[in-house]
PyMOL commands that place a pseudoatom at each C-alpha (Angstrom):
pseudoatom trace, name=CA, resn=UNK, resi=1, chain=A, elem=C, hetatm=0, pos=[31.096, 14.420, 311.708]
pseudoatom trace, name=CA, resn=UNK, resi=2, chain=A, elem=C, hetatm=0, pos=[28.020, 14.624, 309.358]
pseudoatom trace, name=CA, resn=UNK, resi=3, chain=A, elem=C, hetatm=0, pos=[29.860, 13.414, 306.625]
pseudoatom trace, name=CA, resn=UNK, resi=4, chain=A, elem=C, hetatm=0, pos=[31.490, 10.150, 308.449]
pseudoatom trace, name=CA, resn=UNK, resi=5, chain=A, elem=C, hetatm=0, pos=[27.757, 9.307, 308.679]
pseudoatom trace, name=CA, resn=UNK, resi=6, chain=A, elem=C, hetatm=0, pos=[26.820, 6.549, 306.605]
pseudoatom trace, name=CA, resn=UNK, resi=7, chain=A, elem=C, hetatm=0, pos=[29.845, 4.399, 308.235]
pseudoatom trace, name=CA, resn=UNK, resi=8, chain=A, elem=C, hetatm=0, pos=[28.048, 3.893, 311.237]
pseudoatom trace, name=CA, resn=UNK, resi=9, chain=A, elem=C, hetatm=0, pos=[25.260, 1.360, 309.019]
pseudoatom trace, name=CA, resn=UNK, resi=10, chain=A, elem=C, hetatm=0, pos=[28.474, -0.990, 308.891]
pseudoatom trace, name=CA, resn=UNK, resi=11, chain=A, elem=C, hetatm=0, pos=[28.257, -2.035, 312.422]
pseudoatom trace, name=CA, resn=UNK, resi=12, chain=A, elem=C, hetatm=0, pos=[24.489, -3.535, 311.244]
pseudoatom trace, name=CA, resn=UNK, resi=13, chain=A, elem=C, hetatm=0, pos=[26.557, -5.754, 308.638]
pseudoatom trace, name=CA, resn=UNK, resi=14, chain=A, elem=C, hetatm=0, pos=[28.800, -7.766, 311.851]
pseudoatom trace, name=CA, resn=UNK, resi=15, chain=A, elem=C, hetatm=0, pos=[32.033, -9.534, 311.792]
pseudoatom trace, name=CA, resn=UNK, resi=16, chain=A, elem=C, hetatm=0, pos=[32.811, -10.651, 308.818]
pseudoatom trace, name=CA, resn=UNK, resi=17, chain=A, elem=C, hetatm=0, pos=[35.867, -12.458, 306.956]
pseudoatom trace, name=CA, resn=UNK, resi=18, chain=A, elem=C, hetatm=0, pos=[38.065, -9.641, 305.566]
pseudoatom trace, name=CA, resn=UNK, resi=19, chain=A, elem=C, hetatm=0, pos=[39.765, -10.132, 302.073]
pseudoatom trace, name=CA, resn=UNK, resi=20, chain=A, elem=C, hetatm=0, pos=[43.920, -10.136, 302.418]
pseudoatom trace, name=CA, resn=UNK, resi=21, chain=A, elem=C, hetatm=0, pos=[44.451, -7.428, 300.274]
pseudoatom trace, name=CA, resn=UNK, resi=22, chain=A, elem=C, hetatm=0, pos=[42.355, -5.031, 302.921]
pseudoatom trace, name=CA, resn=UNK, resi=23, chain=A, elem=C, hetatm=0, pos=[44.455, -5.114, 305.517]
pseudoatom trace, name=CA, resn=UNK, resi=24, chain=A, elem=C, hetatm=0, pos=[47.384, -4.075, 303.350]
pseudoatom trace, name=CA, resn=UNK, resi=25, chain=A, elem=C, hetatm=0, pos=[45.024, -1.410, 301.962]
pseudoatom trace, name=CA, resn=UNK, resi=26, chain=A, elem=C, hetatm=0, pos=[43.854, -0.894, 305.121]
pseudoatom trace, name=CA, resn=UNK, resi=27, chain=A, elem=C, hetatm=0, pos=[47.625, 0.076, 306.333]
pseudoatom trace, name=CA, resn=UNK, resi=28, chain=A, elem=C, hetatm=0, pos=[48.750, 1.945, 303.415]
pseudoatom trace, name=CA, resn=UNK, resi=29, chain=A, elem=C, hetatm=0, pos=[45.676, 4.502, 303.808]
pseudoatom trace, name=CA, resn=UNK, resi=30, chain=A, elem=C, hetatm=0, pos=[46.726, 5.043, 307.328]
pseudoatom trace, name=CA, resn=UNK, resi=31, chain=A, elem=C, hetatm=0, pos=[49.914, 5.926, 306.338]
pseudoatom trace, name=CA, resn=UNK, resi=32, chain=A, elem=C, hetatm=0, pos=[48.378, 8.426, 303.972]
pseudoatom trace, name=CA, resn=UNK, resi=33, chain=A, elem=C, hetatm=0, pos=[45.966, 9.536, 306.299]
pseudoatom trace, name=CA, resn=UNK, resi=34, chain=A, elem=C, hetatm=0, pos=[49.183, 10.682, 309.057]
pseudoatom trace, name=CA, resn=UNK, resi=35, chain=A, elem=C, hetatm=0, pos=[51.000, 11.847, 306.274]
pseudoatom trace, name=CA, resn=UNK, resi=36, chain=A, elem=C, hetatm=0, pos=[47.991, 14.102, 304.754]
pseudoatom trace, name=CA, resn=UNK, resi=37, chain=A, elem=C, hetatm=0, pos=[47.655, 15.692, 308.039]
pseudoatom trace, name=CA, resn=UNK, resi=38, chain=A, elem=C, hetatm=0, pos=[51.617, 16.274, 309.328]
pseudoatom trace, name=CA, resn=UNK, resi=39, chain=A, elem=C, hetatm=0, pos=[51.752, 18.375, 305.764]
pseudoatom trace, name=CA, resn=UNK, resi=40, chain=A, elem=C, hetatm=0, pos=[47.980, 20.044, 306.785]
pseudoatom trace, name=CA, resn=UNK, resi=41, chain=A, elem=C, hetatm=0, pos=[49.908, 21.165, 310.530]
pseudoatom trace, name=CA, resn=UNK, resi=42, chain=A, elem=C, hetatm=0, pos=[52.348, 22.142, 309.096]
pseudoatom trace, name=CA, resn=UNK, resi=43, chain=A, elem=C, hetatm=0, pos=[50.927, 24.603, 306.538]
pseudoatom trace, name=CA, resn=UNK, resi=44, chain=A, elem=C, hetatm=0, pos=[48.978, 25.597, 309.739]
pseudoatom trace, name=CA, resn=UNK, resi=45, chain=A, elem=C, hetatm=0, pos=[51.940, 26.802, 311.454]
pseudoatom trace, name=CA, resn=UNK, resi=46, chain=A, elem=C, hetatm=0, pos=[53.484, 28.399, 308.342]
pseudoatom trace, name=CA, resn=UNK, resi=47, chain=A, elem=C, hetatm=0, pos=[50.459, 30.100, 308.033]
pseudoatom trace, name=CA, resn=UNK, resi=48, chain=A, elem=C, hetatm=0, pos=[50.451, 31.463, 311.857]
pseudoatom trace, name=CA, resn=UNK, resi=49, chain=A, elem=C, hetatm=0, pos=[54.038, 32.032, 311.589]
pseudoatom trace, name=CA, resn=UNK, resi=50, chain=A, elem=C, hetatm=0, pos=[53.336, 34.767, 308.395]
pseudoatom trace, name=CA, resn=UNK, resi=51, chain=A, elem=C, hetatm=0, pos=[50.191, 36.198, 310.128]
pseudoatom trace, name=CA, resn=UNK, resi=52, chain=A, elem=C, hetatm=0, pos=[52.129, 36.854, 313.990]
pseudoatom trace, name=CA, resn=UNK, resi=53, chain=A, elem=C, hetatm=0, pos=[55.240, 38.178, 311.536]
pseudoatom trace, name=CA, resn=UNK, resi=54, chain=A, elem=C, hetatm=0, pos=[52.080, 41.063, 310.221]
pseudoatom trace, name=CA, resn=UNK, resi=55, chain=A, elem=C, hetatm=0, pos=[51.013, 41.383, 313.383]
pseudoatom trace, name=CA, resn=UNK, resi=56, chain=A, elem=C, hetatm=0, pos=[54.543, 42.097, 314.236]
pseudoatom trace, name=CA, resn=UNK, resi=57, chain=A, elem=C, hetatm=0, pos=[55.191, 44.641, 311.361]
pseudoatom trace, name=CA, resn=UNK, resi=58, chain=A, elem=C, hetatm=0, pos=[51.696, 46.474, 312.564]
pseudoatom trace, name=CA, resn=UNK, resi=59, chain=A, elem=C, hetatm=0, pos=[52.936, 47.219, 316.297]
pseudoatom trace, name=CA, resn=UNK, resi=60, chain=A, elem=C, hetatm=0, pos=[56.262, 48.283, 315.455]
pseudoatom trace, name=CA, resn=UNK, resi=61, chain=A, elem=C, hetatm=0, pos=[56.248, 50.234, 312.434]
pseudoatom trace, name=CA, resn=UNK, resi=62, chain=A, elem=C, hetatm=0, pos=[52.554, 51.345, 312.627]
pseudoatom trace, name=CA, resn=UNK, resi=63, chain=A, elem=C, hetatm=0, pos=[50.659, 51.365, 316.003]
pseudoatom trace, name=CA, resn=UNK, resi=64, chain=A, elem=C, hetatm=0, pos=[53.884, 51.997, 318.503]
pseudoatom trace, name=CA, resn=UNK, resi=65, chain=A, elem=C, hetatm=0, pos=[54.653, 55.058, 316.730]
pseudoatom trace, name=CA, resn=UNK, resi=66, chain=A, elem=C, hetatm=0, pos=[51.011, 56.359, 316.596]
pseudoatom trace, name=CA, resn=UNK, resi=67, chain=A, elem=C, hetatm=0, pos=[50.755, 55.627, 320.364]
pseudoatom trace, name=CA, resn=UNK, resi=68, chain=A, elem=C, hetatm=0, pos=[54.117, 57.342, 321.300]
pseudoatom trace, name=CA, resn=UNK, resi=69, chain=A, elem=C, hetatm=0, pos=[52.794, 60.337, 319.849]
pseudoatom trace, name=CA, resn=UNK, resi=70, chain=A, elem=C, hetatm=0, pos=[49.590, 60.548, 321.383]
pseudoatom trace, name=CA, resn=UNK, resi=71, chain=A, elem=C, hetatm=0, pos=[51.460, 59.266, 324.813]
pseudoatom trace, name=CA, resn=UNK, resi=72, chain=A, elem=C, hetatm=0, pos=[53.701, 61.834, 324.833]
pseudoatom trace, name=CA, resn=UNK, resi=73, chain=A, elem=C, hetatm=0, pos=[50.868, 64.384, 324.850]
pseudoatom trace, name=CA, resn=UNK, resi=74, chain=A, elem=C, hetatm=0, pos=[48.599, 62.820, 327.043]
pseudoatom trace, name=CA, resn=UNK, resi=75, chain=A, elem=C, hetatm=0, pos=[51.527, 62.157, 329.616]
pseudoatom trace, name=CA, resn=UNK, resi=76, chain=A, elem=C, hetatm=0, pos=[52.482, 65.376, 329.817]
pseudoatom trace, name=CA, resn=UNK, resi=77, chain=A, elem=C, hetatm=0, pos=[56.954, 64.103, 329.691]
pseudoatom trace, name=CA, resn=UNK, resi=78, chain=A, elem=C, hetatm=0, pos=[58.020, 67.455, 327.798]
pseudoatom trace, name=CA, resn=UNK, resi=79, chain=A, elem=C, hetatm=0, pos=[56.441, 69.519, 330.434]
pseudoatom trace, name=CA, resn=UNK, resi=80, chain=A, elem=C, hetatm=0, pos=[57.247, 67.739, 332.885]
pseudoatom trace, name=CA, resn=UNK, resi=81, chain=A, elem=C, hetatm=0, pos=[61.076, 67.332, 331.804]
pseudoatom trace, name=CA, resn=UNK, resi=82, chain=A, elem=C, hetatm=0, pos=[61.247, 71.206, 331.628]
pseudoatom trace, name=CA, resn=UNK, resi=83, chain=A, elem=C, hetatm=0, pos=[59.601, 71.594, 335.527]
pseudoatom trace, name=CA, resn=UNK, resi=84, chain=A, elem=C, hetatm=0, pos=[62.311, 68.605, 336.983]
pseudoatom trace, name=CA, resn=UNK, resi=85, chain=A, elem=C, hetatm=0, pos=[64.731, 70.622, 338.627]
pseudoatom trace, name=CA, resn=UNK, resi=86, chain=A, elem=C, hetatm=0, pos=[67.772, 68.049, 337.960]
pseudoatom trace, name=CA, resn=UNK, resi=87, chain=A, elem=C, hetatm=0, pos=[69.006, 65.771, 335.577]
pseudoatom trace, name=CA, resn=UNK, resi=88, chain=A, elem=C, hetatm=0, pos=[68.713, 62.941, 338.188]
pseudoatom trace, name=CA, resn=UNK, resi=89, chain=A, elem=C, hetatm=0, pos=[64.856, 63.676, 338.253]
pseudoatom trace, name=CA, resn=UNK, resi=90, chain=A, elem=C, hetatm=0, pos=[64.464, 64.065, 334.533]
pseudoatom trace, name=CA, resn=UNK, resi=91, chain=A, elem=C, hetatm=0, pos=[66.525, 60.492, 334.323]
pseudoatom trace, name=CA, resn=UNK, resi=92, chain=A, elem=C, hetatm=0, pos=[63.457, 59.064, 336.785]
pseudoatom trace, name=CA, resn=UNK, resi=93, chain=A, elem=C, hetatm=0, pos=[60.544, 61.285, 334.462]
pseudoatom trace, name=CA, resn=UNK, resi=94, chain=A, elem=C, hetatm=0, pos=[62.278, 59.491, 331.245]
pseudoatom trace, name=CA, resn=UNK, resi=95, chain=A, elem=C, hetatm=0, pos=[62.540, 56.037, 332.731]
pseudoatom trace, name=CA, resn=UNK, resi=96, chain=A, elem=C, hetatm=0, pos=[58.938, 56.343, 334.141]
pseudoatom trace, name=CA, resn=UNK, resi=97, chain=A, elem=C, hetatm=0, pos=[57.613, 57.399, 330.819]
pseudoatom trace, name=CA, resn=UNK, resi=98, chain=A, elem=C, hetatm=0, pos=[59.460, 54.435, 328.980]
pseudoatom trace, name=CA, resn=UNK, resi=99, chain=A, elem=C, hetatm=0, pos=[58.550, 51.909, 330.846]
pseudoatom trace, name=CA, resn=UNK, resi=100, chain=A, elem=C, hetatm=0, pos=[55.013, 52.466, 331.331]
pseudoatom trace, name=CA, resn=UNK, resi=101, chain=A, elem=C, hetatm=0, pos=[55.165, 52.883, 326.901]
pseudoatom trace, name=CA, resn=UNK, resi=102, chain=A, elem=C, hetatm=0, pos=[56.484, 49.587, 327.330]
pseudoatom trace, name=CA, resn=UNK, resi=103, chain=A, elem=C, hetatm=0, pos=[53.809, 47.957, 329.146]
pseudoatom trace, name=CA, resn=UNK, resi=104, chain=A, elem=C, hetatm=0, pos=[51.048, 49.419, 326.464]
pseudoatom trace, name=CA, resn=UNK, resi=105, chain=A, elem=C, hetatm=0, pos=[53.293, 47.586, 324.011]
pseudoatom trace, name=CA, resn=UNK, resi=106, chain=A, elem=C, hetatm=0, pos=[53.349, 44.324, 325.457]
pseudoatom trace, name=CA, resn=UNK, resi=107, chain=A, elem=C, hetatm=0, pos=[49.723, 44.322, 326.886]
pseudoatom trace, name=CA, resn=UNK, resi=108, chain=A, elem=C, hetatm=0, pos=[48.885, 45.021, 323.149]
pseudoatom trace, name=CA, resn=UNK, resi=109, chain=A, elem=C, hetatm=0, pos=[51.407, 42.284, 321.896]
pseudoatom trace, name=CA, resn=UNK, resi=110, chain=A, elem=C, hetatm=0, pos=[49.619, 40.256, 324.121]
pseudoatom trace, name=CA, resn=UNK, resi=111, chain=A, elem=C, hetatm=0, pos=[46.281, 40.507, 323.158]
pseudoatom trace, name=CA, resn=UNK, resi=112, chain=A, elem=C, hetatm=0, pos=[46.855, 39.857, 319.084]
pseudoatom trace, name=CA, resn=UNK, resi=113, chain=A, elem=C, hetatm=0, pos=[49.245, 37.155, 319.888]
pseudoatom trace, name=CA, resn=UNK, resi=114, chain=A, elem=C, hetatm=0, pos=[46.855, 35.652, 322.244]
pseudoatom trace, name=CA, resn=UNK, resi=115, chain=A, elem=C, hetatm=0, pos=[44.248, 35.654, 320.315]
pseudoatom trace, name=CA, resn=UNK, resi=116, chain=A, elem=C, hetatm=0, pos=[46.315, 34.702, 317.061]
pseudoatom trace, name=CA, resn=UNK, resi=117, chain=A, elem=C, hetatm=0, pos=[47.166, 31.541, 319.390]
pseudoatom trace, name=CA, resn=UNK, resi=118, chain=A, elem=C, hetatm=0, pos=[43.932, 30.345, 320.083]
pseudoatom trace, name=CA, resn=UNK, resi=119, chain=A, elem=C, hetatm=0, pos=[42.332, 30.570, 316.263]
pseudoatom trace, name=CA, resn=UNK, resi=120, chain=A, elem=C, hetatm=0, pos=[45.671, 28.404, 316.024]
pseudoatom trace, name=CA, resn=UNK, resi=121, chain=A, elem=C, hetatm=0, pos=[44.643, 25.867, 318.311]
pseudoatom trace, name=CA, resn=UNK, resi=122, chain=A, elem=C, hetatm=0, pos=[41.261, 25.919, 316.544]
pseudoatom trace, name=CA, resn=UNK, resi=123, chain=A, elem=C, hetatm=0, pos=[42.436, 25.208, 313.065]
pseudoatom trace, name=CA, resn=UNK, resi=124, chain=A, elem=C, hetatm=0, pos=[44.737, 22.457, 314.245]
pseudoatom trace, name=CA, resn=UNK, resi=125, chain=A, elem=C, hetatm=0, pos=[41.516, 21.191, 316.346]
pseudoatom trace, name=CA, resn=UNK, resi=126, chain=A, elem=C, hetatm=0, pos=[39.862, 20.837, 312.895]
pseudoatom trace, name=CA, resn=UNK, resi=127, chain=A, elem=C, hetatm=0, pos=[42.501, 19.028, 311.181]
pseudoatom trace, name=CA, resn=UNK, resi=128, chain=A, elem=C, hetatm=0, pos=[42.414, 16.417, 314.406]
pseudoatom trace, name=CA, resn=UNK, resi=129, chain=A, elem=C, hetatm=0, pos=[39.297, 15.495, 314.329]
pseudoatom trace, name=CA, resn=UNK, resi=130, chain=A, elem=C, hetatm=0, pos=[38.796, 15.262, 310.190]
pseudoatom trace, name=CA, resn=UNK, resi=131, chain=A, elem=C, hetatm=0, pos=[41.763, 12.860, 310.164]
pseudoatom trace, name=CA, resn=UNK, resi=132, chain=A, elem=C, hetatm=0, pos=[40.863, 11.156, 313.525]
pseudoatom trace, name=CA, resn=UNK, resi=133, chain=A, elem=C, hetatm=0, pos=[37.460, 10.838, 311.862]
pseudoatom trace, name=CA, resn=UNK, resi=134, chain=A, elem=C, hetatm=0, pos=[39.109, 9.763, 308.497]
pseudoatom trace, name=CA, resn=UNK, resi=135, chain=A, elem=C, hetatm=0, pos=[40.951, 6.627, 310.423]
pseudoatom trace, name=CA, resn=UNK, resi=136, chain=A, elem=C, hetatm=0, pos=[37.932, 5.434, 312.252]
pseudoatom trace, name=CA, resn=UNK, resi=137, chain=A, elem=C, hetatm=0, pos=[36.309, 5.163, 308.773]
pseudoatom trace, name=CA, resn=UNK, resi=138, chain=A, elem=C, hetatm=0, pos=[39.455, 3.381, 307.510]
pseudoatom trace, name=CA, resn=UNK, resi=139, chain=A, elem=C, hetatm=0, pos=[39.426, 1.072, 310.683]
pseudoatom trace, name=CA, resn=UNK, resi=140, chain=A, elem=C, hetatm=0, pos=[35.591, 0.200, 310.473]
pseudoatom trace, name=CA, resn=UNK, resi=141, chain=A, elem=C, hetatm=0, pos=[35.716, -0.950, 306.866]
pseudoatom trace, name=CA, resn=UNK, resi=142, chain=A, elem=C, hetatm=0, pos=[38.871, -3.041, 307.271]
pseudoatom trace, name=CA, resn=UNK, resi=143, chain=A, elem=C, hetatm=0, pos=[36.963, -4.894, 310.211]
pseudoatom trace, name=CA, resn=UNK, resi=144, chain=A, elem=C, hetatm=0, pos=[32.982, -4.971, 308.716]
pseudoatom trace, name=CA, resn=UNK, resi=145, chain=A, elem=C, hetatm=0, pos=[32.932, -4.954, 305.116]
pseudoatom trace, name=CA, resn=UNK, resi=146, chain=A, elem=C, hetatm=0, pos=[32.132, -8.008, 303.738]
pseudoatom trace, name=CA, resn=UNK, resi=147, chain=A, elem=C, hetatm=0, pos=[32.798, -7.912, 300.015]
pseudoatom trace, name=CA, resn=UNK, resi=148, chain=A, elem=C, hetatm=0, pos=[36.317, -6.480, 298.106]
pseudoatom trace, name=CA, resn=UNK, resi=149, chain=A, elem=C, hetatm=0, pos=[34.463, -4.813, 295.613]
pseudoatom trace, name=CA, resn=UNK, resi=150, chain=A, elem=C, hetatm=0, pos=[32.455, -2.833, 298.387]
pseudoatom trace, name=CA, resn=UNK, resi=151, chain=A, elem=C, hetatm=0, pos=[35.554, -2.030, 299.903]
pseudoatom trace, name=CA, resn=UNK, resi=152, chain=A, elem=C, hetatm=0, pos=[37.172, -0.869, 297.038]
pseudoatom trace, name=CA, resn=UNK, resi=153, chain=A, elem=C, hetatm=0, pos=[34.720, 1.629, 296.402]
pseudoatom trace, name=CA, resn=UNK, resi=154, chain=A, elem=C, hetatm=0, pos=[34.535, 2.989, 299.744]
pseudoatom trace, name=CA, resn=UNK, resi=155, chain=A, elem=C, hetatm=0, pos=[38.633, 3.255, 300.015]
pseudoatom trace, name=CA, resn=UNK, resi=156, chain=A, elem=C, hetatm=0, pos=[38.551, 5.352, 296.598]
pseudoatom trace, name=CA, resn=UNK, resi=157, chain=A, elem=C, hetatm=0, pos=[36.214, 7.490, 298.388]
pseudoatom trace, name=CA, resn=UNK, resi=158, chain=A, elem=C, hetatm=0, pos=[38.308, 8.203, 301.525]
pseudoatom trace, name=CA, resn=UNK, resi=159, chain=A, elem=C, hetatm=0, pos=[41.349, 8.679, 298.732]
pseudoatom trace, name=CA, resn=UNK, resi=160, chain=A, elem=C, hetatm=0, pos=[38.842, 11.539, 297.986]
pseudoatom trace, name=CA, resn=UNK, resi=161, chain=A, elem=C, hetatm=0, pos=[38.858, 12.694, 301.066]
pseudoatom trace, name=CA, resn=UNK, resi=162, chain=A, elem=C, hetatm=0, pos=[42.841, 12.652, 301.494]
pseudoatom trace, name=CA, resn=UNK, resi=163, chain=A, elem=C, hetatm=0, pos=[42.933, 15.375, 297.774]
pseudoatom trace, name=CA, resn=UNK, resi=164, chain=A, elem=C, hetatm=0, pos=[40.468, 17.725, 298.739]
pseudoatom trace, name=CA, resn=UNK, resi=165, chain=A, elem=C, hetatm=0, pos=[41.472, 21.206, 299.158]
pseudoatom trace, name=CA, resn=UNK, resi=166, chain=A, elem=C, hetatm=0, pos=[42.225, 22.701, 302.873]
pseudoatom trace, name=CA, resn=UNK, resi=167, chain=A, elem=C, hetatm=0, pos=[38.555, 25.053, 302.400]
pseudoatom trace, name=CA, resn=UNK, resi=168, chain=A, elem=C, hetatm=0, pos=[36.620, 21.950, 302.728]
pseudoatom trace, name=CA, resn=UNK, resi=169, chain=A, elem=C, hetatm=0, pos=[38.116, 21.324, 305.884]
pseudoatom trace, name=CA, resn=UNK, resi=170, chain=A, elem=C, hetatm=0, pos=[39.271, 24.384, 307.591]
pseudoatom trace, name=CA, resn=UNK, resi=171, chain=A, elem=C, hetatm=0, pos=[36.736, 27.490, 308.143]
pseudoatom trace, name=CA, resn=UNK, resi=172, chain=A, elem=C, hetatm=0, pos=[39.085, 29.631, 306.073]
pseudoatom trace, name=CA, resn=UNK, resi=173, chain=A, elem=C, hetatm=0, pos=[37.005, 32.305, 305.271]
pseudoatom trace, name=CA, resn=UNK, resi=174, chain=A, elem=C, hetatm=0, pos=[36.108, 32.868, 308.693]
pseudoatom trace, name=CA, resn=UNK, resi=175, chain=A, elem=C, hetatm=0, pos=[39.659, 32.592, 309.836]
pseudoatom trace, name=CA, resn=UNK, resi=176, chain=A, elem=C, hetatm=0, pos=[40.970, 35.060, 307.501]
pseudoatom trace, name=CA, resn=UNK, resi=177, chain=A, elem=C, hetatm=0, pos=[38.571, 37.430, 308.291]
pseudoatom trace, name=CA, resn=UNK, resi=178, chain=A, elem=C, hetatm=0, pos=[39.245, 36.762, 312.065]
pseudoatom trace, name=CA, resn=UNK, resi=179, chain=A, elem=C, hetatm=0, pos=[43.265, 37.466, 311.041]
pseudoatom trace, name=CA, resn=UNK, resi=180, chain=A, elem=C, hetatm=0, pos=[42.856, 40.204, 309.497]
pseudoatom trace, name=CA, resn=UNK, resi=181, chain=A, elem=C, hetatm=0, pos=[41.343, 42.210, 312.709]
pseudoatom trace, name=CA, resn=UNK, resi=182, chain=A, elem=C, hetatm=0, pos=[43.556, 40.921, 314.680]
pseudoatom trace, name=CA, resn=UNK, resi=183, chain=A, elem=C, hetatm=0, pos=[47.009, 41.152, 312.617]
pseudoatom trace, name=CA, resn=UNK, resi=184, chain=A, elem=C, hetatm=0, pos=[46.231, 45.033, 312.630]
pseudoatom trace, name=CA, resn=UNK, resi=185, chain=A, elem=C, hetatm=0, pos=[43.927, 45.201, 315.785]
pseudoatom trace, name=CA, resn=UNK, resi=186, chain=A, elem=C, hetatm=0, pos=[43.828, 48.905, 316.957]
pseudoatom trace, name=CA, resn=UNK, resi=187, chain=A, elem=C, hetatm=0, pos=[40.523, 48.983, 319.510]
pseudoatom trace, name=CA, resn=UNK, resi=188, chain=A, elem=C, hetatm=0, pos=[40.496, 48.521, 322.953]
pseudoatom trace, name=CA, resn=UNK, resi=189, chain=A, elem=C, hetatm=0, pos=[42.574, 45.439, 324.330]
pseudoatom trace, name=CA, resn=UNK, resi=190, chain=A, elem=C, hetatm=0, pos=[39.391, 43.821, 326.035]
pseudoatom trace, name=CA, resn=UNK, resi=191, chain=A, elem=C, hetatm=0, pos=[37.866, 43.688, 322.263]
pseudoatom trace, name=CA, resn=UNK, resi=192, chain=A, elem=C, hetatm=0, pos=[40.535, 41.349, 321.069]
pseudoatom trace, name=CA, resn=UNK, resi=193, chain=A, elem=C, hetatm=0, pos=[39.285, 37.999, 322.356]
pseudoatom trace, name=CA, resn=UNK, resi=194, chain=A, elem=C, hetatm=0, pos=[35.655, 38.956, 321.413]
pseudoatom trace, name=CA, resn=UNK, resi=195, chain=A, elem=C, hetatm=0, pos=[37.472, 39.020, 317.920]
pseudoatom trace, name=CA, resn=UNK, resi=196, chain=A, elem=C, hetatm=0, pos=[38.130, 35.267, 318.821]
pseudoatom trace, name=CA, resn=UNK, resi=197, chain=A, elem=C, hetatm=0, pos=[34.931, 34.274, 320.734]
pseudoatom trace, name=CA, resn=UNK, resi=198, chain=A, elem=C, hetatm=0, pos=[32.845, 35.798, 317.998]
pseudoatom trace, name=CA, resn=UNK, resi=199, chain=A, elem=C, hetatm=0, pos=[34.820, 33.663, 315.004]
pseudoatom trace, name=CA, resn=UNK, resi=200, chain=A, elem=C, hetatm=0, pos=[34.512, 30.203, 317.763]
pseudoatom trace, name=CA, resn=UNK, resi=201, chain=A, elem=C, hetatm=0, pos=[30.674, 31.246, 317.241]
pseudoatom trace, name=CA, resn=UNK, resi=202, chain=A, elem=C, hetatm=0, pos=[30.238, 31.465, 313.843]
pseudoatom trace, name=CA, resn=UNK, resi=203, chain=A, elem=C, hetatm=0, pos=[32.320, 28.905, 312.880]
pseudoatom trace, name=CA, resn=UNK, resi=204, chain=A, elem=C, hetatm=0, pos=[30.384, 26.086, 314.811]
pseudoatom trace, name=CA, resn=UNK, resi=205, chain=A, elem=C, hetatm=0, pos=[26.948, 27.797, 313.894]
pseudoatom trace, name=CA, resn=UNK, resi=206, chain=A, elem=C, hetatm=0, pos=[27.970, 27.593, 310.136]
pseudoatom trace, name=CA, resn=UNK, resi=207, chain=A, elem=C, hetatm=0, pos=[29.995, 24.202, 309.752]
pseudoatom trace, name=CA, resn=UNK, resi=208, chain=A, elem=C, hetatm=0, pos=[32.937, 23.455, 307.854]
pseudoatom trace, name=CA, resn=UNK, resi=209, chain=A, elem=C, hetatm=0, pos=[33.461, 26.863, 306.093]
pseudoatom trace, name=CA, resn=UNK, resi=210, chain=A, elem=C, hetatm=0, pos=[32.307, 29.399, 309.057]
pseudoatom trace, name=CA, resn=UNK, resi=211, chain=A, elem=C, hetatm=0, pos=[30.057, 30.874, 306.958]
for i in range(1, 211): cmd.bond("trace and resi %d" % i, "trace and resi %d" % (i + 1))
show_as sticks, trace
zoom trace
């Protein structure tokens, strides 16, 4: 919000005759302003989309395995298997043992994905409100500045606005590192929204970059 700032000594200025050519201005920008962020949501969700695909390639090819193994041992199956005195009670020991492997799975699933989800939300939050804040701007000058040349000026800045890269409006850093725990999270499944809640933290403590 800091930098939407100085349009708020407009309002001081009051109604004023607008020249003709604003209010095309005015409606092109807007349609640039829309257009800027539909392509900044959707690089969002390609960007989810890849990191939930890692996450993906972690629990199957990397953590499942690990966990089977030490499962299997902590369980106690084989032993058990060779003390079951029929195959209908080894059938029950086996379909026990899979589906409580399954749950681990999917609590873990959950817990990345969840998390994954709600850093999500929170870079498509950002985007909102820089383009929400972007067409208030827009809105203001069409309706308070007084003099073409002013307005002009101001537009090329907000044309500014609509090139600059994604890192000087999305806490990238911050996100990435947030990712990259998460995408190939292996501690308890409590820790994984602290993961979350901790990135939240920084990332309003430190402004725009999450530093």
């Amino acid at each position: 919000m800091k930098r939407w700032g100085f349009f708020l000594v407009l309002f001081l200025s009051g109604c004023v005759s607008v020249p003709k050519q604003a209010v095309t201005l005015s409606s092109q920008l807007n349609q640039m302003i829309r257009e800027s962020e539909r392509s900044q949501l959707a690089l969002v969700d390609a960007y989810i989309a890849e990191r939930k695909a890692r996450a993906n390639d972690f629990l199957n090819n990397q953590w499942f395995p690990d966990f089977m193994k030490d499962f299997t041992t902590h369980s106690g199956i084989e032993q058990k298997l060779a003390a079951a005195n029929d195959a209908a009670a080894k059938v029950k020991l086996l379909e026990q043992f899979s589906s409580e492997a399954a749950a681990e799975l999917q609590k873990r699933r959950s817990a990345i994905f969840d998390g994954i989800d709600a850093l999500s939300r929170l870079l498509k939050q950002r985007l909102q409100e820089h383009y929400e804040n972007m067409l208030m701007a827009n809105e203001t000058l069409t309706a308070h500045l007084e003099a073409a040349a002013k307005l002009t000026e101001t537009r090329e800045q907000l044309l500014k606005e609509l090139g600059a890269p994604s890192e000087n409006i999305l806490p990238m850093d911050a996100i990435n590192k947030a990712m990259d725990k998460l995408t190939e999270f292996q501690g308890k499944i409590k820790d994984a929204q602290k993961i979350v809640d901790e990135t939240k933290t920084l990332i309003n403590q430190g402004g725009t970059n999450g530093k």
